[in-house]
N, C-alpha and C positions, 0 to 999 in steps of 0.2 A: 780675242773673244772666247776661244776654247780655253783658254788657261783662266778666265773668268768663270768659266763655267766649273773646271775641274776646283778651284778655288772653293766655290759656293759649294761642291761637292764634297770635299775634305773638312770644310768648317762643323767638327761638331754639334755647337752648339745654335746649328742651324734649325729654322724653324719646319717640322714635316710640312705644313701647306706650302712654305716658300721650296720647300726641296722638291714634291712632288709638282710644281713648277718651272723648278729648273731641269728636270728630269724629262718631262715633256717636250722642256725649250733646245734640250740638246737631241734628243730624238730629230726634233727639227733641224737642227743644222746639222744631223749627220745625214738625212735624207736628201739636202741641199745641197751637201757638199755630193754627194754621190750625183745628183742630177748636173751636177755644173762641172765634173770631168770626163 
């Protein structure tokens, strides 16, 4: 799932709404990941 995300992160020609979406969405799984060790 994180290498999907760093994917969608590296693809240039990614959309800014779709990016500032994935931006948020990994925010969330790094907060996630921190509460669940």
């Amino acid at each position: 799932l994180l290498f999907f995300v760093l994917y969608l992160f590296t693809t240039p020609e990614c959309d800014p709404k779709i990016h500032r979406v994935v931006k948020h969405y990994s925010y969330f799984i790094v907060i996630q990941s921190y509460f669940h060790s």
